[in-house]
Chimera marker file (.cmm) of the C-alpha trace (Angstrom):
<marker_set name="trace">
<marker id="1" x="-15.526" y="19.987" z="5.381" r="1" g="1" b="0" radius="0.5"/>
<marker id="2" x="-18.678" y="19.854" z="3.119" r="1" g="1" b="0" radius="0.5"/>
<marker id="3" x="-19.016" y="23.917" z="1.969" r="1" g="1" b="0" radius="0.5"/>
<marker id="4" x="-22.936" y="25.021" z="2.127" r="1" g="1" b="0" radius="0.5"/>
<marker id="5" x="-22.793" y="27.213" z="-0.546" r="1" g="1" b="0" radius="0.5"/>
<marker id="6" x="-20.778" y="24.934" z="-2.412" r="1" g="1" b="0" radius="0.5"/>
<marker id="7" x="-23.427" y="21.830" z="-2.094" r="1" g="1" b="0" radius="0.5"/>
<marker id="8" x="-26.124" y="24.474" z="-2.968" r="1" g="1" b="0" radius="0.5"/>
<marker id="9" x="-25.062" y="25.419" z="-6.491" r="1" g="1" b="0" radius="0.5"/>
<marker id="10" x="-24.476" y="21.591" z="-7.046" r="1" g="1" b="0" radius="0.5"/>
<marker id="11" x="-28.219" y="20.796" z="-5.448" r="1" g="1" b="0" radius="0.5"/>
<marker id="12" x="-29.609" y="23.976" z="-7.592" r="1" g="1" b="0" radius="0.5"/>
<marker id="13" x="-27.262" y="22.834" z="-10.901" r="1" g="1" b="0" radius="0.5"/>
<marker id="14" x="-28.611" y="19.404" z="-10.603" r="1" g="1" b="0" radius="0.5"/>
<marker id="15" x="-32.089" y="21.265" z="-10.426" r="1" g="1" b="0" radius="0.5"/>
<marker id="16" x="-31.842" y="23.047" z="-13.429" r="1" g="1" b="0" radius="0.5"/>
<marker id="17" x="-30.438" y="20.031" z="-15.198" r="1" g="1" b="0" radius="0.5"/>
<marker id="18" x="-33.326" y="17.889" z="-14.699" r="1" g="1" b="0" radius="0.5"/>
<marker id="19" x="-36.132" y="20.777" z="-15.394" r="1" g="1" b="0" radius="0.5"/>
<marker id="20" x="-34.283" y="20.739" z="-18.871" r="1" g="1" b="0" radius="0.5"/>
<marker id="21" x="-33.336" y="17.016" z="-19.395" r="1" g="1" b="0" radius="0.5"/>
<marker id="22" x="-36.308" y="15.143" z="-21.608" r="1" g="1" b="0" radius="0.5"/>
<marker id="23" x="-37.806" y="12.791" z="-19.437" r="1" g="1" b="0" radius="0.5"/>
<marker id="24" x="-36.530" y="9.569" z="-21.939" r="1" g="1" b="0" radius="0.5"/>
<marker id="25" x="-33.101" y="10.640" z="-21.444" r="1" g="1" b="0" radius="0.5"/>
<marker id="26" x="-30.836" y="7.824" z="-21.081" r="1" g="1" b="0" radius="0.5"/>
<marker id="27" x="-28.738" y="8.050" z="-17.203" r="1" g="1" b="0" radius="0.5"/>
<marker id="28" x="-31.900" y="10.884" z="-16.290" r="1" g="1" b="0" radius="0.5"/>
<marker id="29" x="-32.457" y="8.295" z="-13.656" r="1" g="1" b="0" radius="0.5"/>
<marker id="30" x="-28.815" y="8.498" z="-12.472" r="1" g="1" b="0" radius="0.5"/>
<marker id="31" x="-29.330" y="12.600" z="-11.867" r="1" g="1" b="0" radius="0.5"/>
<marker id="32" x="-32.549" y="12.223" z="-10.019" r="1" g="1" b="0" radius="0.5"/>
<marker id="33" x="-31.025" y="9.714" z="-8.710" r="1" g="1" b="0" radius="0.5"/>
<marker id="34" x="-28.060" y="11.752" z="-7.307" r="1" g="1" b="0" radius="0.5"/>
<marker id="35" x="-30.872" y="14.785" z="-6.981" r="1" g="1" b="0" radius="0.5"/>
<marker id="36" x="-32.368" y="12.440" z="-4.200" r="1" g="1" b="0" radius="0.5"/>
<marker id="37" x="-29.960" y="11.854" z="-2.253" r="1" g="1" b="0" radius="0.5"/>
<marker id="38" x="-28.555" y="14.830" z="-1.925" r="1" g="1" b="0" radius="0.5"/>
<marker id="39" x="-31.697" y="16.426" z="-0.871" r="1" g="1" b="0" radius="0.5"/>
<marker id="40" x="-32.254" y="13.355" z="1.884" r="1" g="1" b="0" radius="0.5"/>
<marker id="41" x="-28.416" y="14.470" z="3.300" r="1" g="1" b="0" radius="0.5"/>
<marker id="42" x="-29.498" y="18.645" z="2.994" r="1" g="1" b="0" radius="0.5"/>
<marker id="43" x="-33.086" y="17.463" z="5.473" r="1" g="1" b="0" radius="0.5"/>
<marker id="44" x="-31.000" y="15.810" z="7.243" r="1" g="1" b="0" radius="0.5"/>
<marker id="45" x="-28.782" y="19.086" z="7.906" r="1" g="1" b="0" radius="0.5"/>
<marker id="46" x="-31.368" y="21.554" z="8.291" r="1" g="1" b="0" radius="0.5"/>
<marker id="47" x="-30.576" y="23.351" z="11.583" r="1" g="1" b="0" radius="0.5"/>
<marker id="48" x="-32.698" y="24.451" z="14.683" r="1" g="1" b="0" radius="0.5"/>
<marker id="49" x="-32.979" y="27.604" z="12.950" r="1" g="1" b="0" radius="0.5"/>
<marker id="50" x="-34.381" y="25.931" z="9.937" r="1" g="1" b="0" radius="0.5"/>
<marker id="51" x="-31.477" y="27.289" z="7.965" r="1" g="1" b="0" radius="0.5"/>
<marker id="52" x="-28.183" y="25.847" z="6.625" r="1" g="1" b="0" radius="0.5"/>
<marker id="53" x="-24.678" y="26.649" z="8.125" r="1" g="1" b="0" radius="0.5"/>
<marker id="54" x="-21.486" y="27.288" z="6.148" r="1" g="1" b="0" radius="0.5"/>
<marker id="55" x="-19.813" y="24.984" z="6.736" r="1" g="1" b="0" radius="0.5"/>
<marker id="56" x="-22.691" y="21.566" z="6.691" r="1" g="1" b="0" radius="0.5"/>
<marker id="57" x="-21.074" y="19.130" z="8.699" r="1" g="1" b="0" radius="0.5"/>
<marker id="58" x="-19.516" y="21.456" z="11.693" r="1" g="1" b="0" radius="0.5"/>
<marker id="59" x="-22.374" y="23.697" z="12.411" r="1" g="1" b="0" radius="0.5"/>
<marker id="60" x="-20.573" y="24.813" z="15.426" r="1" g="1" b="0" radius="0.5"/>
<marker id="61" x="-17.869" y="26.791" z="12.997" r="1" g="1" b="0" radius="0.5"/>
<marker id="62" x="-20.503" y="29.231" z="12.368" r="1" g="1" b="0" radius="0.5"/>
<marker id="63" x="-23.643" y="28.297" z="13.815" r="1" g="1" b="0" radius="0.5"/>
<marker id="64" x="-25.957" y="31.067" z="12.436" r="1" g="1" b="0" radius="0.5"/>
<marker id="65" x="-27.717" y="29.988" z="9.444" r="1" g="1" b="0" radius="0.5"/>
<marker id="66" x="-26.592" y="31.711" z="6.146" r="1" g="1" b="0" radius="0.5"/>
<marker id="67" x="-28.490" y="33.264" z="3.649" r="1" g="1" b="0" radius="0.5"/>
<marker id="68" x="-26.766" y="31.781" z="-0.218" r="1" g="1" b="0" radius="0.5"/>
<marker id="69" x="-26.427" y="28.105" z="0.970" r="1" g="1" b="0" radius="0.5"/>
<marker id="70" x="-29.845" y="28.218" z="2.436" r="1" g="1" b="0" radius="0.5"/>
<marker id="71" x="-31.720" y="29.876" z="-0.220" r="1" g="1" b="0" radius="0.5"/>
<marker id="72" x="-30.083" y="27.424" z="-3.223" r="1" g="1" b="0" radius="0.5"/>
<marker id="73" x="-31.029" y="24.406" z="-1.366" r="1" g="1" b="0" radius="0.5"/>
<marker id="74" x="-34.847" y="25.832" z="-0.710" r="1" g="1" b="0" radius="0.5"/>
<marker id="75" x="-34.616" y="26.399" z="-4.559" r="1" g="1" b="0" radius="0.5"/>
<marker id="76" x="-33.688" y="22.640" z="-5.397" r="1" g="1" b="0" radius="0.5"/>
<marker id="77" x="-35.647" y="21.455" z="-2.655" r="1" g="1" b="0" radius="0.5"/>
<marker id="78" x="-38.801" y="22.857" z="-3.432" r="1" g="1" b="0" radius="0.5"/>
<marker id="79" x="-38.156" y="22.642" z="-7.240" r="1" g="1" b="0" radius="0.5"/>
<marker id="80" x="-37.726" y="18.789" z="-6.383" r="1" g="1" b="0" radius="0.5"/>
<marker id="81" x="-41.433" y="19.188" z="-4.965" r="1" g="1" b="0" radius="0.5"/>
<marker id="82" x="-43.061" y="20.874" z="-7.676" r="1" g="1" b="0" radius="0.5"/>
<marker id="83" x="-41.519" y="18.662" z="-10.213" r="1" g="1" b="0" radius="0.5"/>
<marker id="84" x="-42.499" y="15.219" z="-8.294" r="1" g="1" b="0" radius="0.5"/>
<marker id="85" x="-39.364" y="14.249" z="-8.080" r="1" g="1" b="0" radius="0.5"/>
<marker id="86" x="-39.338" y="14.728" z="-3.739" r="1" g="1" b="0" radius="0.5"/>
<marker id="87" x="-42.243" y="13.908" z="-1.398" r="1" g="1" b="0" radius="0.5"/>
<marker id="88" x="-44.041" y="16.812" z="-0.722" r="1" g="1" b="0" radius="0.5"/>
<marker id="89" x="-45.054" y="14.712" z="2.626" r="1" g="1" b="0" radius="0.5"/>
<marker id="90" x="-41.476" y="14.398" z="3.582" r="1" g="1" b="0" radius="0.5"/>
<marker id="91" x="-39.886" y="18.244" z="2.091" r="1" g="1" b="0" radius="0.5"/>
<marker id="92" x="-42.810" y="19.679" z="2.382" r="1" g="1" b="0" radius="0.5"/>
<marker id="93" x="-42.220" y="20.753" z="5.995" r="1" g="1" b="0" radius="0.5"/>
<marker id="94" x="-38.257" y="21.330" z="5.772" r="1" g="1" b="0" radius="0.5"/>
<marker id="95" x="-39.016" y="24.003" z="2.749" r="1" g="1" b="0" radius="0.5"/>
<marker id="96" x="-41.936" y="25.623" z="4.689" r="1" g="1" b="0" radius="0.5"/>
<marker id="97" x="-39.699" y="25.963" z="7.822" r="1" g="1" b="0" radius="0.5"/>
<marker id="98" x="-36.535" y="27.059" z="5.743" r="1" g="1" b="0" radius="0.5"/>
<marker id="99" x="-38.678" y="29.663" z="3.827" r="1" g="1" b="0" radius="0.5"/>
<marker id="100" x="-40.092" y="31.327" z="6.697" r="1" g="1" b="0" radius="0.5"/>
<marker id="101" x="-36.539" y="31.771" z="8.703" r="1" g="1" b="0" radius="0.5"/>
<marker id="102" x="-34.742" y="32.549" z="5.443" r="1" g="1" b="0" radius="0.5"/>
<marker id="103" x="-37.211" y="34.796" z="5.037" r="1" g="1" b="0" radius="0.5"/>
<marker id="104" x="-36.583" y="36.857" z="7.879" r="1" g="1" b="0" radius="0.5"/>
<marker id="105" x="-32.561" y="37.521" z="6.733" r="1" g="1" b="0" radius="0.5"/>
<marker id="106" x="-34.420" y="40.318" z="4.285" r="1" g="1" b="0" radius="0.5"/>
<marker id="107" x="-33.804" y="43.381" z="6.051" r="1" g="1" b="0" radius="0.5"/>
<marker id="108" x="-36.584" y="46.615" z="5.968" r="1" g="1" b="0" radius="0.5"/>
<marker id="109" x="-34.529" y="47.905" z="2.837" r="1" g="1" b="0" radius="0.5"/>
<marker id="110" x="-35.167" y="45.016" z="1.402" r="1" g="1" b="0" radius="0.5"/>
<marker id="111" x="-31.747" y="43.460" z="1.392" r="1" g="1" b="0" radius="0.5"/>
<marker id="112" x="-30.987" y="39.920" z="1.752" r="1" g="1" b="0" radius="0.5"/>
<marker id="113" x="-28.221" y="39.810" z="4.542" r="1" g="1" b="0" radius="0.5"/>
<marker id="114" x="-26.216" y="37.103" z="6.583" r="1" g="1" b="0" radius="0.5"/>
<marker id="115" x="-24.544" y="36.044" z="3.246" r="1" g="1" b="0" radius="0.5"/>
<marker id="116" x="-20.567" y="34.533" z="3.416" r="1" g="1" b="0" radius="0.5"/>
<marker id="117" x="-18.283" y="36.396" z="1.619" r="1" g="1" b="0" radius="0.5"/>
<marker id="118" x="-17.056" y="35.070" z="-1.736" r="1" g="1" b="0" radius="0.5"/>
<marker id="119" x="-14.619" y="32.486" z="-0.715" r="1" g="1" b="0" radius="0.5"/>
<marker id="120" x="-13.764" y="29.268" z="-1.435" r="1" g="1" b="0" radius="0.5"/>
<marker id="121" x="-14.678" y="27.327" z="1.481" r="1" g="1" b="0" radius="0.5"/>
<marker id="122" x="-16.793" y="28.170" z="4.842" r="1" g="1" b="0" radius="0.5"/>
<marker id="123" x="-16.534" y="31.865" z="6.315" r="1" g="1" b="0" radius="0.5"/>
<marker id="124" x="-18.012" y="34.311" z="8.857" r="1" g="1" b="0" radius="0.5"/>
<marker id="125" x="-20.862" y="36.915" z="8.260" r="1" g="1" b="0" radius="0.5"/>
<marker id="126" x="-23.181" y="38.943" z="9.595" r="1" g="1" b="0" radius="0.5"/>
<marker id="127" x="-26.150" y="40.819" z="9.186" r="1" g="1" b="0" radius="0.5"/>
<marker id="128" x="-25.115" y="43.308" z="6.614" r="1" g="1" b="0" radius="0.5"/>
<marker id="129" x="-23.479" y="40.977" z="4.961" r="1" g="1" b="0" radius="0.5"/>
<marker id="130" x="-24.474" y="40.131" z="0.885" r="1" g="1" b="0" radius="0.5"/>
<marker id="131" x="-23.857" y="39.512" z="-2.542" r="1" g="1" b="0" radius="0.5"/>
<marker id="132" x="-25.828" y="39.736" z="-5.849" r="1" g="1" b="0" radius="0.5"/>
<marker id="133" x="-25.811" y="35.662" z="-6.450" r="1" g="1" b="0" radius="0.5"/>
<marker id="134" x="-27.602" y="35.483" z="-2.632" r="1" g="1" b="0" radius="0.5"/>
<marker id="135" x="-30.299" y="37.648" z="-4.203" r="1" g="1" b="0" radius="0.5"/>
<marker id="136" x="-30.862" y="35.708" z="-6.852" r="1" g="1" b="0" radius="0.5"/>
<marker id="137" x="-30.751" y="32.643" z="-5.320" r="1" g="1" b="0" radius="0.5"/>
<marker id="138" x="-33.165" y="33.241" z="-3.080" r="1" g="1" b="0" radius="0.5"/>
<marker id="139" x="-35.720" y="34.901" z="-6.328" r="1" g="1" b="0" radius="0.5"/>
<marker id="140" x="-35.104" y="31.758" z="-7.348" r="1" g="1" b="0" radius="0.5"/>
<marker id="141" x="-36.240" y="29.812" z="-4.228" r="1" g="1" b="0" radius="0.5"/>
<marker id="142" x="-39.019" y="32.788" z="-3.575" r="1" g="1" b="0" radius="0.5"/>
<marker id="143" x="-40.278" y="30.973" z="-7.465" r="1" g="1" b="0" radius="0.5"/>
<marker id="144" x="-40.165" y="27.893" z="-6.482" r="1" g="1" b="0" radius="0.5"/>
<marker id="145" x="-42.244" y="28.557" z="-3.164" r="1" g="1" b="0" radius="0.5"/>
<marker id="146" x="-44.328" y="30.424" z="-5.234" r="1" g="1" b="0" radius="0.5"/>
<marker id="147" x="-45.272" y="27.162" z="-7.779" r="1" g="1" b="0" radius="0.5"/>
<marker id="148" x="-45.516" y="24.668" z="-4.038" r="1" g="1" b="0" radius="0.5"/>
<marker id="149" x="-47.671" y="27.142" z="-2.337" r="1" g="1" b="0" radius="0.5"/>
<marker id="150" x="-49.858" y="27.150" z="-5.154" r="1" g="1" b="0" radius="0.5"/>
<marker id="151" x="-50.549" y="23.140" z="-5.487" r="1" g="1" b="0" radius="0.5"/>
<link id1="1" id2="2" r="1" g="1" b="0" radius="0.2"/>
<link id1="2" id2="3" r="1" g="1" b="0" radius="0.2"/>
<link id1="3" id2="4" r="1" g="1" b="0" radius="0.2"/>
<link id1="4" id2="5" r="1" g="1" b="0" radius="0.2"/>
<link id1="5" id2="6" r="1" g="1" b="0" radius="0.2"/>
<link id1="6" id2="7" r="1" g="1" b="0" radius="0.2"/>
<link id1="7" id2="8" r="1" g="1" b="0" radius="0.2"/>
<link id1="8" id2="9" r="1" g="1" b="0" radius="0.2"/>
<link id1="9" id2="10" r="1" g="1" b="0" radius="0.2"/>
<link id1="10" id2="11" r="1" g="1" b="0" radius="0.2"/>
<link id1="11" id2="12" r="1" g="1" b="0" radius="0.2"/>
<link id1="12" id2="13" r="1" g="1" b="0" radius="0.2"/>
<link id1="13" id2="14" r="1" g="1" b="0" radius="0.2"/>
<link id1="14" id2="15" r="1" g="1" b="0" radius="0.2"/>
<link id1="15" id2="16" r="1" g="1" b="0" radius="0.2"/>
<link id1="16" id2="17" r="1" g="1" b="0" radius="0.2"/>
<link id1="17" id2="18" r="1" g="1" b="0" radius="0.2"/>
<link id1="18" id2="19" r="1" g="1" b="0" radius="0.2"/>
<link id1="19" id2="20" r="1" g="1" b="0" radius="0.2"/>
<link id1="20" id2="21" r="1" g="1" b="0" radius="0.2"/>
<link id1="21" id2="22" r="1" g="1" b="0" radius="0.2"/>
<link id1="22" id2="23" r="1" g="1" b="0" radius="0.2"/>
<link id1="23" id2="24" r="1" g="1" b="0" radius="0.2"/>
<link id1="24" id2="25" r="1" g="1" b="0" radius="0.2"/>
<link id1="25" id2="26" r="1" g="1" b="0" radius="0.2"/>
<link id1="26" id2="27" r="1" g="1" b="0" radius="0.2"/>
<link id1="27" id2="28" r="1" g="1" b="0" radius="0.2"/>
<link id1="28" id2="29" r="1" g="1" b="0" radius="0.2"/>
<link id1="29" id2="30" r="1" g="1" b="0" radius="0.2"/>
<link id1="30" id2="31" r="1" g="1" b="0" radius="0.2"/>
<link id1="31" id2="32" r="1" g="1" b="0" radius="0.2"/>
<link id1="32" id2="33" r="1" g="1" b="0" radius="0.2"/>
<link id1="33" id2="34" r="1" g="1" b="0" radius="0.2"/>
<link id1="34" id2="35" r="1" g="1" b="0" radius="0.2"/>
<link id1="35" id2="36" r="1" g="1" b="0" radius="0.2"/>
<link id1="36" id2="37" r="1" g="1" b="0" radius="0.2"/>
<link id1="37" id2="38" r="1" g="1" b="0" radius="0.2"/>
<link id1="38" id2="39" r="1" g="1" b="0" radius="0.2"/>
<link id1="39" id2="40" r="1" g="1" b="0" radius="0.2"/>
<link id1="40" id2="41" r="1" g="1" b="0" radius="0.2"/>
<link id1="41" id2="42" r="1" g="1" b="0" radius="0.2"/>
<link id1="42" id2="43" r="1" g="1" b="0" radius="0.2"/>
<link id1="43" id2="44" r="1" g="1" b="0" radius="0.2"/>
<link id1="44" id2="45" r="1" g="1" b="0" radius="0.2"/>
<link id1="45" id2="46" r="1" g="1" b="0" radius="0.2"/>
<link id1="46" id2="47" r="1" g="1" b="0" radius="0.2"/>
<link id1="47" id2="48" r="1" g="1" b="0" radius="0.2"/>
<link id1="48" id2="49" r="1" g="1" b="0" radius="0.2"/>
<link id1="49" id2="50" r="1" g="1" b="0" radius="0.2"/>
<link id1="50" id2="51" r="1" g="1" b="0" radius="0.2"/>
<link id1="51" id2="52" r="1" g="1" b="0" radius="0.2"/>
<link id1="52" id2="53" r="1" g="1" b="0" radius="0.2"/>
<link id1="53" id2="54" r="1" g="1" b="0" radius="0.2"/>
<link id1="54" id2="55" r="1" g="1" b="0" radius="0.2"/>
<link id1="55" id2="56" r="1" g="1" b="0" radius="0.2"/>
<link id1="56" id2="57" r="1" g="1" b="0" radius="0.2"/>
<link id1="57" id2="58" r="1" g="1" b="0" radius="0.2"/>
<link id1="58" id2="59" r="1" g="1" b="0" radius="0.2"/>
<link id1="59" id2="60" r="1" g="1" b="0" radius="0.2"/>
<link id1="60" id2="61" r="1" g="1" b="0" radius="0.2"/>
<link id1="61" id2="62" r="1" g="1" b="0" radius="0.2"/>
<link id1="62" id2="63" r="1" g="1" b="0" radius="0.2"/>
<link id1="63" id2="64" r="1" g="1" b="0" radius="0.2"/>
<link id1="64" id2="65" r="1" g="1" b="0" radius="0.2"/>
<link id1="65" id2="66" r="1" g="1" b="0" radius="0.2"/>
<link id1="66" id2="67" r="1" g="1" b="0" radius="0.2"/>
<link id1="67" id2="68" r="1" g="1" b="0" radius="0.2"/>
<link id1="68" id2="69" r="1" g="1" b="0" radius="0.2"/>
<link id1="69" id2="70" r="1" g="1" b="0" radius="0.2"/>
<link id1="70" id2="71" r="1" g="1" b="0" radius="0.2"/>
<link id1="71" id2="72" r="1" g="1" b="0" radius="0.2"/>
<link id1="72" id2="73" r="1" g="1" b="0" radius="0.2"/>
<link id1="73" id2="74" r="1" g="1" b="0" radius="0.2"/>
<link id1="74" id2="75" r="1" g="1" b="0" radius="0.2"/>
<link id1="75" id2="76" r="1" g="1" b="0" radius="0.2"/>
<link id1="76" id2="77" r="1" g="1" b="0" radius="0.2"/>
<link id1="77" id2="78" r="1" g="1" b="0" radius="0.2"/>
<link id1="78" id2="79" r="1" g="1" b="0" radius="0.2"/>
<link id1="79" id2="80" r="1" g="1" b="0" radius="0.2"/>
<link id1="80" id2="81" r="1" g="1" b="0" radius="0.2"/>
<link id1="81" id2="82" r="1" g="1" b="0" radius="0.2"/>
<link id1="82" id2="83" r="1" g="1" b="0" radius="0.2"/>
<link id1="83" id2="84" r="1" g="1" b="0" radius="0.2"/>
<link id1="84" id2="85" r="1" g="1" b="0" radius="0.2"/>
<link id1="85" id2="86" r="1" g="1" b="0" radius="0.2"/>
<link id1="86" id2="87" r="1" g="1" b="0" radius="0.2"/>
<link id1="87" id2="88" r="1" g="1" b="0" radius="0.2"/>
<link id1="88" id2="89" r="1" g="1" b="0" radius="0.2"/>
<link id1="89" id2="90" r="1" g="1" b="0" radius="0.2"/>
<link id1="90" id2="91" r="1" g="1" b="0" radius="0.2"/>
<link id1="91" id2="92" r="1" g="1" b="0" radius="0.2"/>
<link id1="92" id2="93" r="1" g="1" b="0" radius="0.2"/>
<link id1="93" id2="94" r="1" g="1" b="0" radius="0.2"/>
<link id1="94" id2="95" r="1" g="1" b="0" radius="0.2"/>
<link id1="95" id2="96" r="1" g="1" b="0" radius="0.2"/>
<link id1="96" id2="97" r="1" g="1" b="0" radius="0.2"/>
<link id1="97" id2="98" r="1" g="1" b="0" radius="0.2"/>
<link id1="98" id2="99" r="1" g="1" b="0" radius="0.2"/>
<link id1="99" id2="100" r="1" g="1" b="0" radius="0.2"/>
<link id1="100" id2="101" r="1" g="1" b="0" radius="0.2"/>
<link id1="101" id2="102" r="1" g="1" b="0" radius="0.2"/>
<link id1="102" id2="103" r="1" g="1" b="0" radius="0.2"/>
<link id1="103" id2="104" r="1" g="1" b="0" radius="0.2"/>
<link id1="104" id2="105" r="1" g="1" b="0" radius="0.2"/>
<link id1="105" id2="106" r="1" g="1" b="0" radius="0.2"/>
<link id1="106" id2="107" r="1" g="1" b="0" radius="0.2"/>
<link id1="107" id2="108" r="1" g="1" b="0" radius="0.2"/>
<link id1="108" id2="109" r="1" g="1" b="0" radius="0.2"/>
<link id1="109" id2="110" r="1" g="1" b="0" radius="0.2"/>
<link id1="110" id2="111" r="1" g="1" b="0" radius="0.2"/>
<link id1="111" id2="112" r="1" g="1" b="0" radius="0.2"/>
<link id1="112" id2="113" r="1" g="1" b="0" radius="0.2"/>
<link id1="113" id2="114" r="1" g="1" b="0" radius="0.2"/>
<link id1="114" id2="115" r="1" g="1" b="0" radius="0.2"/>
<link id1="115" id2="116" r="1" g="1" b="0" radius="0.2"/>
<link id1="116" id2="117" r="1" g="1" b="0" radius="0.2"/>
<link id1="117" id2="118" r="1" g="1" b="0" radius="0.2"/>
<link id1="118" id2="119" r="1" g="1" b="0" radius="0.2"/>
<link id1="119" id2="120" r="1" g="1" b="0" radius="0.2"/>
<link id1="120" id2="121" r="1" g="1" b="0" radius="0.2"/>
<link id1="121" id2="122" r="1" g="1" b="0" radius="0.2"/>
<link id1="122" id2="123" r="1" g="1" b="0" radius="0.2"/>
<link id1="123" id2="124" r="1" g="1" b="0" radius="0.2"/>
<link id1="124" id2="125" r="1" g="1" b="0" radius="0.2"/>
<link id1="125" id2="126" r="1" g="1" b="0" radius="0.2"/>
<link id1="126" id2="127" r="1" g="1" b="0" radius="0.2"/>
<link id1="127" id2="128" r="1" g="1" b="0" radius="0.2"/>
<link id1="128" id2="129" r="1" g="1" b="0" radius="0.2"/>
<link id1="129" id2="130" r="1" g="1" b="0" radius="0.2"/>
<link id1="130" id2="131" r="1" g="1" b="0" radius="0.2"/>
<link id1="131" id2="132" r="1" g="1" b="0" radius="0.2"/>
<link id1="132" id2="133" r="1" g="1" b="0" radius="0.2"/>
<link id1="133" id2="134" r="1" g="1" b="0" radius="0.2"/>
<link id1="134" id2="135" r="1" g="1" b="0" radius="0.2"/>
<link id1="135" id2="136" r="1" g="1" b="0" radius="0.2"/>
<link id1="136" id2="137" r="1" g="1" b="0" radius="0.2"/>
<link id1="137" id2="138" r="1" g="1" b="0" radius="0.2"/>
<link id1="138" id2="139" r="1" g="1" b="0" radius="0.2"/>
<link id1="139" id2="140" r="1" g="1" b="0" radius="0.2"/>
<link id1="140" id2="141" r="1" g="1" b="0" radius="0.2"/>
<link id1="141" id2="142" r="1" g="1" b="0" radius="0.2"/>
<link id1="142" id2="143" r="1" g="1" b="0" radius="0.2"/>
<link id1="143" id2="144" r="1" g="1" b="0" radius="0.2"/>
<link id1="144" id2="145" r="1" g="1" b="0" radius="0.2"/>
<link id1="145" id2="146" r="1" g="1" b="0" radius="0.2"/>
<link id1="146" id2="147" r="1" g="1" b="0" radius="0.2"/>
<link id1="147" id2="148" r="1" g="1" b="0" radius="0.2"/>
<link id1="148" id2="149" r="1" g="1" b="0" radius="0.2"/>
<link id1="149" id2="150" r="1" g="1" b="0" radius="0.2"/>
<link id1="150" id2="151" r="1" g="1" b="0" radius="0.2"/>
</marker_set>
């Protein structure tokens, strides 16, 4: 079981890390590195919806696409853009997709729903559904979108 929301604070960490690591740093190659590749495995999961499930590798547990694991992998993803580390020929059309659907999980209040309960591993939601680190997460991602759309 590979936990969404669990690989998208690592993909979002790993963001944050580099954005602050000096470019001379001595294994900074090793992070982008692991940056790459875990961005390559999170295209490579993108759903039909153009979301992320809960649970990465069985979609079919809960096959909507959920709000916190989606929006912290837009966030690295399109940080990874804007920083050159990703190909905005190759990401470019996973983070335009994901935006747009992720997008639509904001409700007419204004709340960001279909968001997994705090857990420790994959979980059910629904519409209502939402916590403050979702939120952020996707601010976050709604930056990063911000900086691509502007290039």
């Amino acid at each position: 079981m590979f936990w969404g929301r669990g690989n998208g604070w690592v993909i979002a960490g790993l963001a944050m890390v580099l954005n602050d690591l000096p470019k001379d740093y001595k294994t900074r190659a090793k992070f982008e590195q692991q940056f790459r590749e875990m961005s390559y495995k999170f295209k490579s999961l993108q759903q039909g919806d153009s979301l992320w499930t809960s649970n990465l590798l069985d979609p079919g547990e809960h096959p909507r696409g959920e709000s916190s694991c989606s929006a912290l992998a837009l966030y690295g993803l399109a940080w990874g853009i804007n920083a050159g580390v990703l190909s905005r020929d190759v990401f470019g059309p996973v983070v335009e997709k994901g935006w747009a659907r992720l997008s639509q999980n904001v409700s007419a209040a204004g709340k960001l729903g279909y968001v997994q309960k705090v857990s420790d591993g994959p979980g059910a939601f629904g519409p209502e559904d939402t916590q403050i680190y979702a939120a952020g997460a996707y601010l976050m991602a709604g930056c990063e979108m911000y900086k691509y759309l502007k290039q």
